[in-house]
C-alpha positions, 0 to 999 in steps of 0.5 A: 500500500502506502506510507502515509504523512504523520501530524505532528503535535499542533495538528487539529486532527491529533486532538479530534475525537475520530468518528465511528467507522461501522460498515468495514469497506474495502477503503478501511483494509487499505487505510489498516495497511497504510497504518502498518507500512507508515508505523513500520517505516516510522519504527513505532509499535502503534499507530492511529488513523487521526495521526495520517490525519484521517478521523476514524476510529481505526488503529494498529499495534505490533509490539512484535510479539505475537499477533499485530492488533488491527482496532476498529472502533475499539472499547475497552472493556476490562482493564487489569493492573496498573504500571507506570512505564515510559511512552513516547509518540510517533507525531511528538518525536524525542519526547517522553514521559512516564504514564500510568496504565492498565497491564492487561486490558480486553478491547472489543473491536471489528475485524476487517470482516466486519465482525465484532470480537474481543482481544486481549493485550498485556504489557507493552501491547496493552499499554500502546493498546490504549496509547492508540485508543487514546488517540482515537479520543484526541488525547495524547500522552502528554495529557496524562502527564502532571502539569509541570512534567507536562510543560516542561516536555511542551518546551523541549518540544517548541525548542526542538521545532524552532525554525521548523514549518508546518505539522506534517512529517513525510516519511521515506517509502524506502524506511518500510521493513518487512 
């Protein structure tokens, strides 16, 4: 498929609340592969839809370890513990913070089939899990921070981008790994 442009942090689609998708048509497979291809060229573990600036309630994750997670219209519906571990973002690049999560959480999602069921994700899976199901809300991480760590890492963001233009980050197609 495609690699698609990542919004970066100042971008109206990141703090959006994406729209159901309801009906899987064939557009939505194209879009979960774009998602894949563009989170794999970009190295992350997740990706959602409002990060390519597409507001709908579609995102991935592939921790490599066991089977790549396709969310559609996800909810979760058990949550299980709770660790604090560092996360950072694809669309804040070189920023990071310490964030509290669930350790396993179960997601009722809709398959590429159309069909609704459940999935179970623990550790890192979980926690990129709901980093991505965050997105879908226009939530970042950020926004799980303390207000002092939350503005501190805001500045290190605007020093980062002094001299920089636009919200937008093209990726390379030739950064996809298989």
């Amino acid at each position: 498929m495609s690699v698609r442009t990542l919004h970066l942090l100042g971008s109206p689609a990141l703090r959006e609340r994406a729209a159901e998708v309801g009906v899987v048509e064939p557009r939505v497979a194209v879009l979960v592969q774009d998602l894949f291809d563009t989170m794999r060229a970009a190295e992350g573990i997740g990706l959602a839809a409002n990060q390519v600036g597409v507001l709908q309630r579609v995102a991935v994750v592939d921790t490599g370890d066991g089977e790549p997670l396709v969310l559609i219209d996800p909810i979760i519906v058990e949550r299980y513990g709770e660790e604090r571990g560092e996360e950072g973002c694809l669309s804040i690049p070189d920023i990071y913070g310490e964030v509290d999560r669930a350790t396993r959480v179960v997601v009722e999602t809709t398959d590429l089939d159309g069909n609704r069921a459940q999935v179970a994700a623990v550790d890192l899976k979980a926690r990129a899990t709901q980093h991505e199901m965050d997105h879908l809300d226009g939530i970042l991480f950020l926004d799980r921070l303390s207000p002092l760590k939350r503005r501190l890492l805001l500045r290190k963001w605007q020093r980062s981008r002094k001299g920089a233009t636009g919200f937008l980050k093209q990726l390379p197609p030739a950064a996809i790994r298989d």
